[in-house]
BAKOL-230108 format. One record per residue (C-alpha): residue in one letter; x, y, z. Coordinates in steps of 0.25 Angstrom, whole numbers, plus 5000, padded with zeros to 4 digits. Each point is the difference from the previous one (the first is absolute). Example, Ala and Ser with C-alpha at 12.3 -4.5 7.8 and 13.67 -1.06 7.14 Angstrom:
A504949825031 S500650144998 
This chain:
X497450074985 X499449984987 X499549904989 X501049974989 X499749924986 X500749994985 X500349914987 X501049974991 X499249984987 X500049994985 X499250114994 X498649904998 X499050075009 X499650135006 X501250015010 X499750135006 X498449955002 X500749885007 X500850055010 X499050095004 X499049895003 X501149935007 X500350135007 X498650045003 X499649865008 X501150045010 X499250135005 X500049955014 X501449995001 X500250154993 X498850095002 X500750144999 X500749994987 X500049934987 X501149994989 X500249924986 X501249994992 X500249924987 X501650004995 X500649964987 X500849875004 X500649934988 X499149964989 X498850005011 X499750095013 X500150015015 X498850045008 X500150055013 X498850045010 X499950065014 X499150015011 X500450105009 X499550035017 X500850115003 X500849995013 X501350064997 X499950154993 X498550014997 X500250114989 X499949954986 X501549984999 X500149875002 X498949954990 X500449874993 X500549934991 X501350105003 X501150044990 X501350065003 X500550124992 X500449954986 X498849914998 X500849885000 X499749915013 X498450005007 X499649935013 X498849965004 X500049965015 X499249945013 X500550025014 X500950095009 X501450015000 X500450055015 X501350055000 X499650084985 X500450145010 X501549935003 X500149964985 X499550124994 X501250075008 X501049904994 X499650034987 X499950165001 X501250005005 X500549924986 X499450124992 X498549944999 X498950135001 X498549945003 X498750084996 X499149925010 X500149965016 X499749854993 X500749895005 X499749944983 X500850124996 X501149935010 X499949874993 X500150054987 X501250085004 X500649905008 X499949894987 X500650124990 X501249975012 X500149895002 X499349904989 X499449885008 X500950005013 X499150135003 X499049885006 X501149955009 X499950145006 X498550015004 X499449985013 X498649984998 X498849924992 X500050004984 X499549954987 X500750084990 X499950014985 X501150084993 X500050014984 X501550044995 X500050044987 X501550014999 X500249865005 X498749964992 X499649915012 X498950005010 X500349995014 X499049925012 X500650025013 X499349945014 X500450045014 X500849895009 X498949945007 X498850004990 X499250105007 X499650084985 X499449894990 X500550014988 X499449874989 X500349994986 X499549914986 X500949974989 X499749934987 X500849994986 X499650144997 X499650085014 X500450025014 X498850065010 X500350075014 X499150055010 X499850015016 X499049914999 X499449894993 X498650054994 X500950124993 X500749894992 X498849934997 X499450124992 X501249984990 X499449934988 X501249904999 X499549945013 X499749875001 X499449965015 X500149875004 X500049975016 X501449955006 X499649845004 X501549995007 X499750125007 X498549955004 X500649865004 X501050075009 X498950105006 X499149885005 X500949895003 X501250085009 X499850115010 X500050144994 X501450025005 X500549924985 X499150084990 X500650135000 X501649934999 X500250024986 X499750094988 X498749944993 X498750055005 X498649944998 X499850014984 X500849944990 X501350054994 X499750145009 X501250025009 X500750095011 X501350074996 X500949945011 X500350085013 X501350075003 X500149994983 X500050074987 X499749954986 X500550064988 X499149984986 X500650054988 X499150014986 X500049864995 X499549975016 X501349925003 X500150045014 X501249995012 X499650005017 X500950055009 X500049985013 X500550125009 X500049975015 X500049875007 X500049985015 X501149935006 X499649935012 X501449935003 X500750115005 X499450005014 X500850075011 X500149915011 X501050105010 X498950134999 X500050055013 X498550005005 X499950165003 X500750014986 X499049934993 X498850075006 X500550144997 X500249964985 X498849945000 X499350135006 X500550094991 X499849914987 X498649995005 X499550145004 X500750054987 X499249914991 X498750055006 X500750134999 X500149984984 X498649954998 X499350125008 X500450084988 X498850044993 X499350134994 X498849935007 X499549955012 X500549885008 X499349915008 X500449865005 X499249855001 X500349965015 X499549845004 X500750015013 X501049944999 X501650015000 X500250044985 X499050094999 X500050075014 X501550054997 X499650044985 X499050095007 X500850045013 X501350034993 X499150094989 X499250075012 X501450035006 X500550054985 X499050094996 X499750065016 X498349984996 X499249895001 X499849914989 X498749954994 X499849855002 X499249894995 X499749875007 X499149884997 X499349945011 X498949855002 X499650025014 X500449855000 X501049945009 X500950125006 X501649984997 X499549914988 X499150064991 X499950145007 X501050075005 X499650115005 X500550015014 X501350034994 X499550104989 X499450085012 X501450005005 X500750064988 X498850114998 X500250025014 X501550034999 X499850074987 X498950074999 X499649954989 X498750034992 X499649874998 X499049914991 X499349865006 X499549924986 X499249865003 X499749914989 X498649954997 X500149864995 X498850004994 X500450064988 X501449944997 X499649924987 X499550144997 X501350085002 X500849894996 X499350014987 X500450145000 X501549995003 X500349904992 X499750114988 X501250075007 X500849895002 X499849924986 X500649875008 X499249925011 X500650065013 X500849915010 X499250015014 X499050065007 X500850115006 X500050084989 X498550015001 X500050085013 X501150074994 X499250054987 X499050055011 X501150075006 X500450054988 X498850064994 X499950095015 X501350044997 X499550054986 X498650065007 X500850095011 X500950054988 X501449945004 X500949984988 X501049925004 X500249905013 X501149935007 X499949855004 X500649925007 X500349884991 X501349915001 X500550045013 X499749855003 X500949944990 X501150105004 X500049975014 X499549895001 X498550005004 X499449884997 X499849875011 X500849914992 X501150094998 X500449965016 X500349854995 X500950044989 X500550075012 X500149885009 X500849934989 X501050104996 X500450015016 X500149845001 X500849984987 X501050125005 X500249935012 X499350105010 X499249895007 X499850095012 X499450134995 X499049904990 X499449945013 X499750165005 X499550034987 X499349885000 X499650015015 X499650164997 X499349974987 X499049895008 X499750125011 X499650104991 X499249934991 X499649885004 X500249904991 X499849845001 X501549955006 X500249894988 X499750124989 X501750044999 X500249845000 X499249994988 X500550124992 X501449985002 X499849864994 X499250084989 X501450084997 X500749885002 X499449934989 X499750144991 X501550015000 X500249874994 X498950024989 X499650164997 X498849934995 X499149975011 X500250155005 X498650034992 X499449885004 X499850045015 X498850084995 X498949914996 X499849944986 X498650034994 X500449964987 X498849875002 X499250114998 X500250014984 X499849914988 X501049895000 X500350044986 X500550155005 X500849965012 X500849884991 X500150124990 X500650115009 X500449945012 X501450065002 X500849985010 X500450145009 X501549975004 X500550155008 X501250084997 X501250045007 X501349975006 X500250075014 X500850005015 X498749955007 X498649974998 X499450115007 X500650104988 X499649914991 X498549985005 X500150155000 X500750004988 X498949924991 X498850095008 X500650124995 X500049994986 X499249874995 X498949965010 X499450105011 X500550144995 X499549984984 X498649955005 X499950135008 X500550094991 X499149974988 X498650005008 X500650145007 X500350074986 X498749954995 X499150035011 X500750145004 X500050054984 X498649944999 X499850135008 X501050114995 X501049965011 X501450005001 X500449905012 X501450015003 X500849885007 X501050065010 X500749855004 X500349994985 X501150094999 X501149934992 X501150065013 X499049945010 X499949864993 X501550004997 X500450055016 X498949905005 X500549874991 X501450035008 X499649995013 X500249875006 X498749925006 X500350065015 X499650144996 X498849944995 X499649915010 X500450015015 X499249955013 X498949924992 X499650144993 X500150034985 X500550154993 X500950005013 X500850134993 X498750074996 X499549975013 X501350075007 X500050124989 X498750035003 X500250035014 X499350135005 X499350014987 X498849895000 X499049975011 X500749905010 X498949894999 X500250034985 X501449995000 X500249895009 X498949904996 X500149864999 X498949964992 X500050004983 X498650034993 X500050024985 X499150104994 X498949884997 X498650004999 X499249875007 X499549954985 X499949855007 X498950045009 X499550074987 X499849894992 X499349925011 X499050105000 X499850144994 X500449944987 X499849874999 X498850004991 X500650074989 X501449915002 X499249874998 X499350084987 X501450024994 X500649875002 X498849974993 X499850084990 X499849964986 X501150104995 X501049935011 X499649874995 X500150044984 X501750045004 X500449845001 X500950055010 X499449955013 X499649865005 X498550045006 X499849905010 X501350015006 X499850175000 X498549965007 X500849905010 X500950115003 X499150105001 X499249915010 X501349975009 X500050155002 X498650035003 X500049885010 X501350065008 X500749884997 X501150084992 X500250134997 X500150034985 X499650145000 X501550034991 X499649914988 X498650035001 X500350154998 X501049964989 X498849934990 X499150115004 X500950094994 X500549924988 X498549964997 X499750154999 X501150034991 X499649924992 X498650064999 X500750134998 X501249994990 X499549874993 X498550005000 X499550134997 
C-alpha cells in the first residue's frame, strides 16, 4: 500500500526536482520507502515516484519505481493484489524466476506475460503505472471497484498522475480551479450523486475510471480500455437454497482468506453488525488467534448510534483484544480541518469523522492493515428500502402470496408505518416510467446557491442500467456509482491519512459477480435482508448478531451536534466573510435553514456538514 505519482513532460523544468516534491507530499501514504525515476520518453521524459508502506516482503527488494531485467518496462504501484502467491506460481511455472517475495515483482511478471490482460487476472485493489519502453507507451491501470485512486491532468504538452490530488498540484503546469458542477451537485443532491462519475472537486483534474486502463503514448494521444464489467442479467433463478449458501460460504471465507495475507499484523474495524461481525468471526476462525478490533461508540442511543451490546458479543465469542474509541464533537471543525489536508476533496458525511478517529487508534496501537466491512449491504441487500424493490419485483412476477408474507414479516420486525410500501411501490411505479425522479426522492437544496450557479450547472441525474428486476438494479447503481464510491474515497483517505492499508473483503470481484446472480429470495426472506449471509454464517457469529433484525449504520448523531456542541461556530461559518466572499451561497436561505434545524423543526445535519466542509476547502486549497 503505497503512494504513486509521474509526468509526461517536455524537457522545460527540473523534472526530477518535480516528482520528487510531488512524491514527497505523499509521505503519509509511503513512510518506509521512497523512490524517483525520470525516463527518456520521446523527445520529452516520463517521471515516476513511489511512496512505499511495506506490508508484503519488508526487505528492500521490493523498493519502487521497480524494473524488470532488461531495463525496458518500470512500474510504480499502490495496493495489494491478493491472489499475487497463485499468480506468481502460474508464471514460474512458464519459466519466470523472481528475486523478491513482492507481489510488484508478480505484476511486473505477470504484464511481461500477458501485456494488459494481466489486469483481468488480479484479485485485489490497485493503481498502477507501468512505463513500456518497447511499446513506447505509459499504462494507468484502476482495480474494478475504485477502491485505489488514481487522478490524472492533461494539457497540449503534459499528462500528471498521482494517488492524490495535492501531488498534482506541486507540478508547475497546474492550474487550480474548483469544480462548480461538482460543487452544485455536492450541495444540491444527496452525497450518494457526487462520487458517480470521474471529475473530482477541481477543474480538469480527473480519476482514471474503475475497472479501466488508459494507454498514453509520446505526443499524449491516449486509448481507455475497459477490462471487466459486471453482468447483472444472468441471475440464476433454479439455485437450489443449500447450493447457494455453500458457494457463498466458501467465496466468502476465501476472500477473508486472501486479504489475511500480510507480512504484518492484521486487525479488524467491527460496528456490530452483520458485515463486519463475519469479516471478524470468519478471520478469528482462519487464523485460530484472536484478532485485534477497533469500534467507535457515542454512548447515544443503543442499536442507533452505539452498538455495543452486539460488539460485546463478538469480543465475547472471539476473544478478541478489542479498542472502544468515542468522538469529541467539540473539536470536529478542528479535525475536520485536519483531514481535509489528507482528503484534498470535502468529505461526504459525517461518518467518516468517527471513522478518522478510529483510524488514527489503529495507527497508535501499530496495526498496519485492517479489514472492514464496507458493501456487504449492497450485495445482499442491507438497506430499508431495499424491501420495497423487493415487494415490487414479487407482485410484478405474480407471487402475490409470498409479497403479502414479506410484507406481513417486514412490518413485525421493524415496524414501519402500514401506508410506507403503498407509497414506494407508487415511487417505482413512477421511477420506472421516468429514470429521472430516482434522484429526486432525496431532497433538493439547490435553493441554497445563487441563482446564477444552479441555472448554470443544474444537470439533470438520469441512472443507468438495464436489468431483470429493480432490486438488482437498485443494487446495481449502489454498487458502482452512489453508496459504494462515497465509501471508498473517505475510507482510502482517512486509513492512508494514517499509514493503513484497509482492506474490503465484500469487494472481491467473485463475490460481487456470485452475489449479482442470486435471485432476490436469497437476499431477502421472512422480512429479513442478507438472508444467505445470515444462513452461511451459522455456528460462526453470535446468534443475536446473526439473527438481528435491526439495521444501524456506522453514523455519528451530528443533528443533535449542530443543535448544540456546535452550533456557535456553525452559525460563525455560515456567516463568515470568507463564505460570503465565494458567491456561491444565498445567506439568508443558509441562516433560514440553519434555524429550521436548531429549532427541531427539520433535521439538516447532512447539508449542514456538507457547506462546513466545502467552506473549509475553500480556506485550504483556495485561500492560503
Amino acid at each position: 500500500m503505497c503512494g504513486i505519482a509521474g509526468f509526461i513532460s517536455k524537457p522545460d523544468f527540473d523534472a526530477e526536482s518535480i516528482i520528487r516534491q510531488m512524491t514527497l507530499t505523499m509521505t503519509h501514504r509511503g513512510p518506509d520507502d521512497m523512490g524517483c525515476e525520470v525516463l527518456q520518453f520521446g523527445k520529452g521524459y516520463t517521471a515516476l515516484g513511489h511512496r512505499r508502506l511495506k506490508i508484503i516482503d519488508l526487505s528492500s527488494l521490493g523498493h519502487q519505481p521497480m524494473a524488470n531485467s532488461s531495463g525496458t518496462i518500470y512500474i510504480s504501484y499502490n495496493g495489494e493484489v491478493y491472489n499475487y502467491m497463485e499468480l506468481k506460481d502460474e508464471l514460474t511455472r512458464s519459466g519466470a524466476s523472481f528475486v523478491s517475495t513482492s507481489d510488484t515483482e508478480v505484476i511486473l511478471k505477470a504484464y511481461e506475460e500477458w501485456g494488459t490482460e494481466c489486469f483481468s487476472r488480479f484479485n485485489g485493489m490497485w493503481a498502477i503505472a507501468i512505463f513500456d519502453k518497447s511499446r513506447e507507451r505509459l499504462i494507468l491501470s484502476r482495480d474494478r471497484m475504485g477502491v485505489k485512486p488514481l487522478y490524472y491532468y492533461r494539457t497540449s504538452t503534459d499528462f500528471v498522475f498521482a494517488s492524490e490530488i495535492k501531488a498534482i498540484l506541486r507540478h508547475p503546469k497546474i492550474k487550480k480551479e474548483p469544480n462548480l458542477d461538482k460543487i452544485f451537485r455536492y450541495v444540491s443532491r444527496s452525497y450518494r450523486y457526487v462520487d458517480s462519475d470521474d471529475m473530482s472537486f477541481f477543474k480538469d483534474i480527473y480519476q482514471v475510471p474503475k475497472s479501466s486502463f488508459i494507454e498514453i503514448d509520446e505526443a499524449l494521444n491516449s486509448e481507455t480500455t475497459t477490462y471487466w464489467r459486471l453482468n447483472p442479467n444472468l441471475i440464476r433463478r433454479d439455485i437450489k437454497d443449500e447450493d447457494a449458501v455453500e458457494q457463498f460460504r466458501y467465496i466468502f471465507v476465501d476472500s477473508v482468506r486472501l486479504r489475511l495475507r500480510s507480512d504484518v499484523p492484521v486487525g479488524a474495524m467491527l460496528s456490530g453488525g452483520m458485515d463486519s461481525t463475519s469479516i471478524t468471526c470468519a478471520a478469528y476462525k482462519l487464523l485460530k488467534n484472536p484478532i485485534v478490533t477497533f469500534s467507535g461508540v457515542t454512548g447515544d442511543q443503543k442499536g442507533v448510534y452505539d452498538e455495543s451490546e452486539y460488539i460485546n458479543s463478538v469480543i465475547r465469542d472471539t476473544n478478541a483484544d478489542y479498542h472502544y474509541i468515542k468522538p469529541d464533537p467539540a473539536d470536529i471543525f478542528e479535525t475536520v480541518e485536519e483531514m481535509l489536508g489528507f482528503h484534498d476533496e470535502p468529505i461526504c458525511t459525517v461518518t467518516w469523522y468517527s471513522l478518522y478517529l478510529i483510524a488514527k487508534k489503529i495507527k497508535n496501537e501499530g496495526i498496519p492493515v485492517v479489514l472492514n466491512g464496507h458493501a456487504g449491504d449492497e450485495l445482499l441487500a442491507g438497506y430499508w428500502d431495499h424491501y420495497h424493490y423487493n415487494f415490487y419485483d414479487l407482485f410484478e412476477d405474480g407471487e402475490v402470496y409470498t409479497m403479502y408474507d414479506e410484507i406481513t414479516a417486514w412490518r413485525d420486525n421493524h415496524r414501519r408505518a402500514k401506508d410506507e410500501v403503498n407509497r414506494t411501490i407508487k415511487y417505482i411505479t413512477s421511477m420506472k416510467k421516468n429514470r429521472e425522479l430516482e434522484p429526486a426522492k432525496f431532497t433538493d437544496y439547490s435553493y441554497l446557491l445563487k441563482k446564477d450557479i444552479v441555472e448554470q450547472y443544474k444537470t439533470v441525474l438520469s441512472q443507468p442500467g438495464q436489468f431483470p428486476d429493480e432490486l438488482s438494479r437498485r443494487l446495481y447503481l449502489e454498487l458502482l456509482y452512489e453508496t459504494v464510491p462515497a465509501t471508498l474515497r473517505p475510507e482510502d483517505r482517512n486509513t492512508m491519512s494514517q499509514s493503513i492499508e484497509s482492506r474490503s473483503p465484500f469487494l472481491d470481484y467473485r463475490l460481487i459477480e456470485f452475489c449479482f446472480s442470486l435471485p432476490g429470495r436469497l437476499k431477502i426472506r421472512n422480512g429479513l435482508g442478507k438472508w444467505i449471509l445470515r444462513e452461511a454464517m451459522k455456528g460462526v457469529l453470535p446468534e443475536d448478531v446473526r439473527t438481528r433484525k435491526d439495521k444501524s449504520g456506522f453514523i455519528a448523531p451530528a443533528d443533535k451536534w449542530f443543535r448544540t456542541i456546535n452550533r456557535d461556530q456553525m452559525y460563525a461559518l455560515i456567516n463568515s466573510e470568507s463564505l460570503k466572499r465565494r458567491d456561491l451561497f444565498d445567506i439568508r436561505q443558509l441562516n433560514r435553514m440553519f434555524e429550521e434545524h436548531v429549532s427541531g423543526m427539520y433535521n439538516h445535519q447532512m447539508i449542514l456538514w456538507q457547506i462546513m466542509n466545502l467552506e473549509l476547502w475553500f480556506r485550504r486549497f483556495f485561500d492560503e
